[in-house]
C-alpha positions in Angstrom: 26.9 -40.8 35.4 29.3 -38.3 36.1 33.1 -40.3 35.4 35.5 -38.3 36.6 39.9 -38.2 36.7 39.6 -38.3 40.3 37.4 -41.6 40.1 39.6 -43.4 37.3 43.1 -42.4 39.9 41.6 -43.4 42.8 41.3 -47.5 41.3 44.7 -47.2 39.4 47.4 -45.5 41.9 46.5 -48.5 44.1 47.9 -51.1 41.5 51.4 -52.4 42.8 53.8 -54.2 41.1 57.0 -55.9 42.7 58.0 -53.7 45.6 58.1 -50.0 43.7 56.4 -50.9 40.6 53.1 -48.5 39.7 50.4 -48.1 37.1 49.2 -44.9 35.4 47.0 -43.9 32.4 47.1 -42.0 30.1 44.6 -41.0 27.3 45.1 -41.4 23.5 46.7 -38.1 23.4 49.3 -38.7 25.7 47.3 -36.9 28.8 47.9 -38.0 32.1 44.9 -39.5 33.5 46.0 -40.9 36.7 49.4 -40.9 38.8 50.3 -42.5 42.2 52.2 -39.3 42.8 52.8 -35.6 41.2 48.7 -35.6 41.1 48.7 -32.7 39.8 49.9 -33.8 36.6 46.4 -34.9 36.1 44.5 -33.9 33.1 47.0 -31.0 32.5 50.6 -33.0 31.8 51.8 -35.1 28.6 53.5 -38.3 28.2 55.6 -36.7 25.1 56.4 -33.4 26.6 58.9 -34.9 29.2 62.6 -34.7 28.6 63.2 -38.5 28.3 62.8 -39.1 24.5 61.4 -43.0 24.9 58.3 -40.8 26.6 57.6 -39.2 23.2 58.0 -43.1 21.4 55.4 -44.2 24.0 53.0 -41.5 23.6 53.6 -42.2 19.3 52.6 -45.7 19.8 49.3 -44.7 22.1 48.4 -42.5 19.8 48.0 -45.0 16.9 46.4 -47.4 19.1 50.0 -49.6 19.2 51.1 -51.8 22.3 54.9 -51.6 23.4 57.5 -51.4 26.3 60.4 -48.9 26.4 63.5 -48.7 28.6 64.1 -45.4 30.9 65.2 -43.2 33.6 61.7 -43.2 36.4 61.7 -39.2 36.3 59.9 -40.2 40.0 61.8 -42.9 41.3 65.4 -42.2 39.4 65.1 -45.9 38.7 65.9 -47.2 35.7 62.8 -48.7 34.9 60.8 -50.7 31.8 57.4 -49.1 31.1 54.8 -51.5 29.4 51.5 -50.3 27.8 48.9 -51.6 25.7 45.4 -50.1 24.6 42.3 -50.3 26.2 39.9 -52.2 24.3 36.4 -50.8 25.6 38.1 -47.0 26.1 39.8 -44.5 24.1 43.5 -44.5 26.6 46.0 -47.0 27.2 47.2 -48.6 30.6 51.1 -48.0 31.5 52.8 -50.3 34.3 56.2 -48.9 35.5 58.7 -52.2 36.8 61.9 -51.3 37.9 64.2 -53.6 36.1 66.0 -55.2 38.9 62.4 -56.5 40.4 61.1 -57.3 37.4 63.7 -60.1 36.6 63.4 -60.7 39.9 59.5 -61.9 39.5 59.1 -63.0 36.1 56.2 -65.0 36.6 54.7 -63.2 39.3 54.7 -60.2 36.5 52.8 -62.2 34.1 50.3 -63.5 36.6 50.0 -59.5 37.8 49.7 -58.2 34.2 46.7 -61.2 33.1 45.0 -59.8 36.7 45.3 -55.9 35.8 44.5 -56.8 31.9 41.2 -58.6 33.5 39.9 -56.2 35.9 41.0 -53.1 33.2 38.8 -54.9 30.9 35.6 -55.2 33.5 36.1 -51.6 34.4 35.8 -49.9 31.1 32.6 -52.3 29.8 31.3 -51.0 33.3 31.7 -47.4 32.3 31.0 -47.9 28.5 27.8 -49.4 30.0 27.0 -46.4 32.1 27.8 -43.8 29.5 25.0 -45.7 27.2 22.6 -45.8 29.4 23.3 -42.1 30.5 22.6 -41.4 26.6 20.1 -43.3 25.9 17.8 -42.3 28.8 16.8 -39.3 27.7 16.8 -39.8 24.0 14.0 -42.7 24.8 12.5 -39.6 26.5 12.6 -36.9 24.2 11.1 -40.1 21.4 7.9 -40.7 23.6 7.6 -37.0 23.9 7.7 -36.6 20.2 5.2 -39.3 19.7 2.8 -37.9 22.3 3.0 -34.5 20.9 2.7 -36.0 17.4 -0.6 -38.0 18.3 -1.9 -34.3 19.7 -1.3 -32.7 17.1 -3.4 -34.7 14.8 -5.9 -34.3 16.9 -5.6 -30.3 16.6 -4.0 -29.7 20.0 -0.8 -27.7 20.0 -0.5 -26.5 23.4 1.6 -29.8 24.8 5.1 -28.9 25.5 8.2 -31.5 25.0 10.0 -32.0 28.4 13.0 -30.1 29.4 14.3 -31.4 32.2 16.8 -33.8 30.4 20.9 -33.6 30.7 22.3 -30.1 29.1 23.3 -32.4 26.4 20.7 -32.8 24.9 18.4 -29.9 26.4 18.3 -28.0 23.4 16.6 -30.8 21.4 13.0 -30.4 23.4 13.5 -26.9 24.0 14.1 -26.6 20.0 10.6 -28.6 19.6 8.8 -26.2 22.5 9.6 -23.2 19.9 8.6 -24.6 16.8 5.0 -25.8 18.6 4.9 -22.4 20.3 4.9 -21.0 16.6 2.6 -23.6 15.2 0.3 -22.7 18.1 0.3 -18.7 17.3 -0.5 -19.8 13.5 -3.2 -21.3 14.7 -4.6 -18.9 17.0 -4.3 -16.6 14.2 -6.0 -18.5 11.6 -8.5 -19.1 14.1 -9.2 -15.4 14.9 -8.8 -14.7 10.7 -11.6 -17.3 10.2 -13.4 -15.4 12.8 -13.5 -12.3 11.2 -14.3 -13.9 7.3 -17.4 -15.6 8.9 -18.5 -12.8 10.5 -17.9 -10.7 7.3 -20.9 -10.3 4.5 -18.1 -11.1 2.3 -17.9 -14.3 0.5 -14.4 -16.0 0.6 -14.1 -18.8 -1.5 -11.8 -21.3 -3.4 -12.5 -23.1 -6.1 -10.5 -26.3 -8.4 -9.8 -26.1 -12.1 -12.4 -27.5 -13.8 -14.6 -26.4 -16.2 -17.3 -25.9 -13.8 -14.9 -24.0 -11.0 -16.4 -26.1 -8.0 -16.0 -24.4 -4.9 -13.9 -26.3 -2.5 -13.5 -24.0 0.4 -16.2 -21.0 0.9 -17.2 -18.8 3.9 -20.2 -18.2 5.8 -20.9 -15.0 4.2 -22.7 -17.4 1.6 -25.6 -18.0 4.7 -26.5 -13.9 3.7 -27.5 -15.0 0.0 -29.3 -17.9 1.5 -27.0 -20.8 1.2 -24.7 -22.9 3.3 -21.5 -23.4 2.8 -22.0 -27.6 3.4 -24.1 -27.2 0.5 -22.1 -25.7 -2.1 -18.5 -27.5 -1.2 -20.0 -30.5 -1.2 -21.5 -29.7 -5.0 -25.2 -29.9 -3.8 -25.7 -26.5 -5.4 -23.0 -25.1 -7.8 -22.0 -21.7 -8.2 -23.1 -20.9 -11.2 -26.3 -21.8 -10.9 -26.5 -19.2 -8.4 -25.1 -16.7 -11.2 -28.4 -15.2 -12.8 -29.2 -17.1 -16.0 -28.9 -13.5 -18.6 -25.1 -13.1 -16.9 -23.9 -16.8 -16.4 -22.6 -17.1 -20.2 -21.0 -13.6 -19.7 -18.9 -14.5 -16.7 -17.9 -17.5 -17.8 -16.5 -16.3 -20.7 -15.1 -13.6 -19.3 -13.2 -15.9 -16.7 -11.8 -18.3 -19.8 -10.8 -15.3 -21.9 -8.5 -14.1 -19.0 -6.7 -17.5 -18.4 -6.5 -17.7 -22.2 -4.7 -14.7 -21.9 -2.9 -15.3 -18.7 -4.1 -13.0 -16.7 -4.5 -13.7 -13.0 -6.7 -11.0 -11.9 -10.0 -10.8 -12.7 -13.0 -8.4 -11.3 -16.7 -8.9 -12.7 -19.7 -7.8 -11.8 -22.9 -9.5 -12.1 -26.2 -10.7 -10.8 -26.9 -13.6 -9.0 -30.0 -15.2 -7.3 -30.6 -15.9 -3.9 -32.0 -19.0 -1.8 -35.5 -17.0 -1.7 -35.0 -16.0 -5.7 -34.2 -12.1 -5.0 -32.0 -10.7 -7.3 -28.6 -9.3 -6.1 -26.0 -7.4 -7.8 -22.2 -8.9 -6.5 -18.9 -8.1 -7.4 -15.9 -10.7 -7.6 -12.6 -10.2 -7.2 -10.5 -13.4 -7.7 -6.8 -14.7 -8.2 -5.6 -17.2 -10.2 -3.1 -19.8 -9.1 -0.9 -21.7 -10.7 2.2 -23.3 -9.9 6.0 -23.2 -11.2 4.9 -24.2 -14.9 1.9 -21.9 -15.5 -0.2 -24.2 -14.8 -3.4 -23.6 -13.1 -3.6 -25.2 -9.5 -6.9 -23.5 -8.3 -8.7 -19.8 -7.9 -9.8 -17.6 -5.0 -11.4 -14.9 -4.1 -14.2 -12.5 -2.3 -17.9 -11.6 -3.7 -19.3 -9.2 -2.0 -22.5 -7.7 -2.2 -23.0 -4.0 -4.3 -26.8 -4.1 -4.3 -27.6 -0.7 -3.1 -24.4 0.7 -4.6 -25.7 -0.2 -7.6 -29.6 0.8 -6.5 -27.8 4.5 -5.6 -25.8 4.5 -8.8 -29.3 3.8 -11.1 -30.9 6.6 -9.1 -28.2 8.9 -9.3 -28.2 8.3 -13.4 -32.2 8.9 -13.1 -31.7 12.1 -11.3 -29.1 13.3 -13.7 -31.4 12.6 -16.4 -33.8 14.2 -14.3 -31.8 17.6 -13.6 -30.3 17.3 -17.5 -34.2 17.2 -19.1 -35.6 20.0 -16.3 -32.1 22.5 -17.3 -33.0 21.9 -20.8 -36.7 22.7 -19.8 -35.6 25.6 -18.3 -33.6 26.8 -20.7 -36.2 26.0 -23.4 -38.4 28.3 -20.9 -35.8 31.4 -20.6 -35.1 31.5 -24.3 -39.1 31.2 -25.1 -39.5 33.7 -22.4 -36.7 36.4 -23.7 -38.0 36.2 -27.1 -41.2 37.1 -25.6 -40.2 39.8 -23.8 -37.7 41.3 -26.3 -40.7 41.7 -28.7 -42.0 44.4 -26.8 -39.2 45.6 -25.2 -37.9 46.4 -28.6 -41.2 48.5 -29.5 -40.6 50.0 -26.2 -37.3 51.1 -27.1 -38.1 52.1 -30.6 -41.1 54.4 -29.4 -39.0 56.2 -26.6 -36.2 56.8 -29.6 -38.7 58.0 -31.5 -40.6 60.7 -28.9 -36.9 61.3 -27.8 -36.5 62.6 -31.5 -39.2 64.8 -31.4 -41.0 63.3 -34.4 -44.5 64.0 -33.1 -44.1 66.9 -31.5 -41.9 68.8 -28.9 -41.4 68.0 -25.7 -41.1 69.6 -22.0 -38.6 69.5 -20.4 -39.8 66.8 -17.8 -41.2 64.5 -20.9 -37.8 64.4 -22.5 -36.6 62.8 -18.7 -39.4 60.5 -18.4 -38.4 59.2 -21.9 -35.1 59.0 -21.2 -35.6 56.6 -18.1 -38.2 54.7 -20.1 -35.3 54.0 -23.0 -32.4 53.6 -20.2 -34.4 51.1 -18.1 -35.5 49.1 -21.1 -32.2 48.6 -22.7 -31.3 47.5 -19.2 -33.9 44.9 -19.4 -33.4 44.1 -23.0 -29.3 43.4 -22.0 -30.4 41.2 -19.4 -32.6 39.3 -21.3 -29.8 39.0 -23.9 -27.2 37.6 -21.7 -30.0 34.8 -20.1 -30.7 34.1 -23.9 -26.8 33.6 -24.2 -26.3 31.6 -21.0 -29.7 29.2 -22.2 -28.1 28.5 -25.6 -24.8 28.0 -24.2 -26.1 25.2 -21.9 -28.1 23.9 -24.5 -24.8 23.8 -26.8 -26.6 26.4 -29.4 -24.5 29.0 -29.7 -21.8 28.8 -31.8 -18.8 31.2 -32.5 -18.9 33.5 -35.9 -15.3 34.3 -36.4 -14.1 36.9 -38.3 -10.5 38.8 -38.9 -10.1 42.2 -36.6 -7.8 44.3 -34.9 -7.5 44.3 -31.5 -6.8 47.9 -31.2 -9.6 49.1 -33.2 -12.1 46.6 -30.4 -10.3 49.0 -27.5 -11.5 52.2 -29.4 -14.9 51.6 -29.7 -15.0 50.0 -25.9 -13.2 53.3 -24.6 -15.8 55.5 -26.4 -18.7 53.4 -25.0 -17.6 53.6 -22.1 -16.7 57.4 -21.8 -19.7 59.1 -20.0 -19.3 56.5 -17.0 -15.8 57.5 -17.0 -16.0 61.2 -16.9 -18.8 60.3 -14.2 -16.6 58.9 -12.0 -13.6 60.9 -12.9 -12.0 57.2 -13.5 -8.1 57.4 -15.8 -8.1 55.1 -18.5 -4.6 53.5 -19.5 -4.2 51.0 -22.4 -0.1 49.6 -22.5 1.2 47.0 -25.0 2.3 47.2 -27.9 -1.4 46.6 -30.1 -1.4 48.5 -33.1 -0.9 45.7 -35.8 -2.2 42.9 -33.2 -5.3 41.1 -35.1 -6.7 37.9 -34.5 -9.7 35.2 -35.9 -12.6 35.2 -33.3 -15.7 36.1 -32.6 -15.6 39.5 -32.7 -19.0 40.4 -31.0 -18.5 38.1 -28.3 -15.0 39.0 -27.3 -16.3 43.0 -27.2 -18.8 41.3 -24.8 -15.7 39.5 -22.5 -14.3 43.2 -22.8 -16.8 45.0 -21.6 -18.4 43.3 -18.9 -14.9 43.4 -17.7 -14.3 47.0 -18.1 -17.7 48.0 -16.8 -16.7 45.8 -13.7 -13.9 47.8 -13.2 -15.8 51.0 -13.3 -18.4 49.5 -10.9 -16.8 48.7 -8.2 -13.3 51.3 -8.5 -14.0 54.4 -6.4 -14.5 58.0 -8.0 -10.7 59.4 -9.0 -9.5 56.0 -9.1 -8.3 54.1 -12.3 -8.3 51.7 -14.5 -5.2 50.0 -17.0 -5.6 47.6 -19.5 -2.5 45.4 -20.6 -2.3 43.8 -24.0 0.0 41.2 -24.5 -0.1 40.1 -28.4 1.9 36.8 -28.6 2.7 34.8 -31.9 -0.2 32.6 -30.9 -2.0 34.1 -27.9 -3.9 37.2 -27.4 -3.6 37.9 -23.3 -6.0 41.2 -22.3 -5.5 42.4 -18.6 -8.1 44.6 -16.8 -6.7 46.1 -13.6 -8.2 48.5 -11.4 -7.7 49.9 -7.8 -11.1 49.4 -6.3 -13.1 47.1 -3.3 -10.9 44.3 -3.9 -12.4 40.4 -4.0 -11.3 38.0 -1.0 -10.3 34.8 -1.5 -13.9 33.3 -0.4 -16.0 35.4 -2.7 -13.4 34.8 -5.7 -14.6 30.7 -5.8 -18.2 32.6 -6.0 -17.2 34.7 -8.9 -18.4 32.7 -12.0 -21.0 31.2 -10.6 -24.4 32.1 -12.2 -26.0 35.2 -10.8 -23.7 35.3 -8.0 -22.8 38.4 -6.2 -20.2 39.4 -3.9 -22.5 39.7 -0.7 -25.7 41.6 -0.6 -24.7 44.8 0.6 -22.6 44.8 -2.4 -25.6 44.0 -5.0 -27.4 46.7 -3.2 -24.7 49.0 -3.7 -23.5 48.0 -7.1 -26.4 46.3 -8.4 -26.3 43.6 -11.3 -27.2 40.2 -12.0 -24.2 38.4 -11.9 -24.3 37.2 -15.0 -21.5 39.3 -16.7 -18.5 37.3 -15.2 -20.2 34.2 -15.9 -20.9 35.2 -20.1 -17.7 36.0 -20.2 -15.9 33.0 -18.8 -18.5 30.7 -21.2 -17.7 32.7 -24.3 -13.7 32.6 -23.1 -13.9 28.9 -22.9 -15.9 28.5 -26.2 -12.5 30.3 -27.7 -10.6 27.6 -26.2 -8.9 30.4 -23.7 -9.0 30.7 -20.0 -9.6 33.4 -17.3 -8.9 33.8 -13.9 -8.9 37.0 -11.1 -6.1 38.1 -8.8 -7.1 40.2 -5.6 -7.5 40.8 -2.3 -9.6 42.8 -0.3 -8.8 47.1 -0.2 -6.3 46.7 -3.1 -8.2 46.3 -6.5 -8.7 43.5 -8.8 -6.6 42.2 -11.9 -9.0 39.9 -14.5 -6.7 38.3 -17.1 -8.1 36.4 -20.2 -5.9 34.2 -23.0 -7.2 32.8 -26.5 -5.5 32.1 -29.3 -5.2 34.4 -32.1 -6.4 31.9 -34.4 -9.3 30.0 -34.3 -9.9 26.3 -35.6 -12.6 26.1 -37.7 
């Protein structure tokens, strides 16, 4: 119920008393609340803010809750008047009666029998409106309880989609509305949950938790445990346990394994292991599980996820059989190329040694044509025999028998003999030759035969593939610690493709170029193995049309 000014002046400004008297009232803190005249003092106007000082004495009194009667100029009548006033029992104002003073000695008794009347039906009025406020409060609150209760017994029940009604006072609207968003919430939680079950059931992984006990009993597990042939009725409710699923070689193992951790107080633990299924298949599984425990350490419970790695582990054994496979048939092959090169060096060697030997002229002279046909026959079977070498060099090194035989030289003296060597192609070609650095007293510990072998097959790459008149520099860097050798030329160039080819066994740049060029393409790969056996590196820099730059580093000293 609405109670407004207008309502409480309308009942008062008709009390009369004597011939001019009036009533008025005014609230606790000295507001105007009703006036038989100047009605727009109403709700804006105080009692202490007039000019008459006995006003502010009154409104004093009212404010305390006091009774009293002061003497004073009527600012409305200009009478000189007696205001009485006394509290209101059942509402937070007082009521005022004005009496002129000449009528009110006039009428004593009258007064009094006026006063009891007013004091009466005061008295009724307020209870009436007390009794309306109450029930205008307590309406709705019994509402918004039977709502709670009704949403309550739903939600037990799992439903959260009732909604608290809002259609109460503005009072108190926020109250339901309040409850409507907290069950909205509750109900988008759910739905979530709902859809997250959704997706662990329809997973193959196993999502479990378990209590602290010595036996880890599962209390809350997935479906995924239907795709190792159990339900997960039967394992929560301890008609099959765990770890009697656990294969019986690895059940010890991940037990243990589980206590040393919390032992330790770790909370993360990942094992894998084999377990059996409902048909007695054997499956390999990997758990991953938490442990938690509460705000003294304690252990409150542990989850997880097992899922399945059966054919990860089926392609990891096969891929450790095929290694083994590939590592015994290399060492076959190897085995094969180094039987085979001894074989063929055997005769090779006699071949050689004959041609030096009609080449010499010891049996006899020769024509002219002989002495070519046993040149070829000597050329073309050191070819062979250097080819055979350097696949009896790349067999041992993958079989780990070759070893370095280091020895004290002079870097200097290694360029001499390569430059002589490699003369005659040279002045083929018509190819400059320039050595820089500073080399003279430059001499290390390595292999010496092996390093003139890095040397050379990098030099005779250079004269290979760099055109007739071009050239060829080689940079020496001699370091406290590091010998660094640089072979440049200005020839074809290598892109960037055929460079990631370049130490591959018997790679070559394309095949117009092996038809070209010719070779094996085993020189750059001997020479990067016997590089890396001197703990050193190499690497190229080029590009196509603008030559090729092969650097090697190794230390000066070898360990031994």
């Amino acid at each position: 119920m609405d109670l407004s000014l207008d309502y409480i002046d309308s009942i008062v400004s008709n009390v009369t008393i004597f011939d001019t008297g009036y009533a008025f009232m005014v609230s606790s803190t000295g507001i105007l609340m009703s006036r038989p005249t100047e009605k727009e003092w109403i709700g804006f106007n105080k009692i202490q803010d007039m000019d008459d000082p006995a006003f502010r004495e009154m409104a004093d009194d009212i404010k305390n809750g006091q009774g009293g009667n002061v003497k004073m100029l009527d600012p409305t009548t200009g009478k000189d008047v007696v205001m009485f006033y006394e509290p209101v029992i059942s509402g937070d104002s007082s009521f005022v009666i004005v009496v002129p003073e000449k009528e009110m000695f006039a009428g004593v008794n009258d007064l009094h029998q006026q006063l009891m009347t007013i004091s009466v039906i005061s008295t009724i009025f307020m209870g009436c409106v007390a009794f309306l406020i109450a029930s205008s409060i307590t309406h709705p609150i019994n509402r918004i309880v039977r709502d709670f209760q009704n949403i309550s017994e739903e939600a037990l029940k799992g439903k959260l989609s009732s909604r608290a009604d809002t259609d109460v006072d503005v009072d108190f609207k926020e109250i339901p509305e309040g409850l409507n968003n907290i069950l909205e919430a509750l109900e988008k939680s759910a739905t979530s949950m709902k859809e997250i079950k959704k997706i662990i059931d329809s997973s193959p992984v196993i999502v479990f938790k378990s209590g602290f006990t010595s036996e880890w009993p599962f209390e809350l597990v997935s479906d995924g445990i239907k795709n190792i042939g159990y339900s997960p009725e039967e394992v929560v409710s301890g008609h099959v346990w765990y770890g009697e699923i656990v294969h019986p070689d690895d059940r010890e193992n991940v037990l243990n394994e589980l206590n040393s951790k919390i032992e330790e107080g770790v909370n993360g633990l990942q094992q894998e292991y084999r377990i059996l299924t409902g048909s007695g298949e054997v499956r390999w599984v990997d758990e991953r599980n938490l442990i938690k425990r509460d705000s003294k350490g304690d252990i409150v419970y542990l989850q997880g996820i097992i899922f399945d790695i059966t054919e990860s582990k089926d392609a990891e054994g096969a891929l450790v059989e095929a290694k083994m496979m590939a590592e015994s048939a290399n060492q076959t092959k190897s085995q094969f190329l180094a039987n085979m090169s001894h074989e063929l060096r055997t005769p090779l060697n006699s071949i050689i040694g004959f041609s030096d030997m009609l080449s010499e002229e010891i049996f006899g002279e020769l024509n002219r044509k002989q002495k070519q046909y046993v040149a070829n026959i000597n050329r073309s079977g050191r070819h062979l025999l250097n080819i055979i070498n350097d696949i009896l060099d790349i067999s041992k090194i993958e079989a780990g028998k070759l070893d370095l035989d280091p020895e004290t030289f002079r870097i200097n003296e290694l360029l001499g003999e390569l430059v002589q060597t490699l003369e005659p192609l040279l002045k083929n070609k018509d190819i400059d030759l320039l050595v820089t650095g500073d080399i003279p007293d430059c001499d290390i510990y390595a292999d010496k035969l092996k390093i003139r072998k890095v040397m050379f097959n990098l030099l005779s790459n250079a004269v290979k593939f760099t055109p007739a008149g071009g050239s060829i520099e080689i940079i020496v860097d001699c370091s406290l610690n590091d010998l660094s050798v640089s072979v440049r030329d200005n020839g074809i160039g290598i892109s960037e493709i055929q460079q990631k080819e370049l130490f591959k066994p018997f790679k070559q740049l394309d095949p117009d170029t092996n038809r070209e060029y010719g070779g094996t393409g085993l020189g750059l790969v001997l020479a990067k193995k016997f590089v890396e056996m001197h703990c050193g590196t190499i690497w190229v820099r080029s590009s196509p049309g603008n030559g090729s730059t092969f650097t090697f580093v190794i230390p000066r000293k070898q360990e031994t």
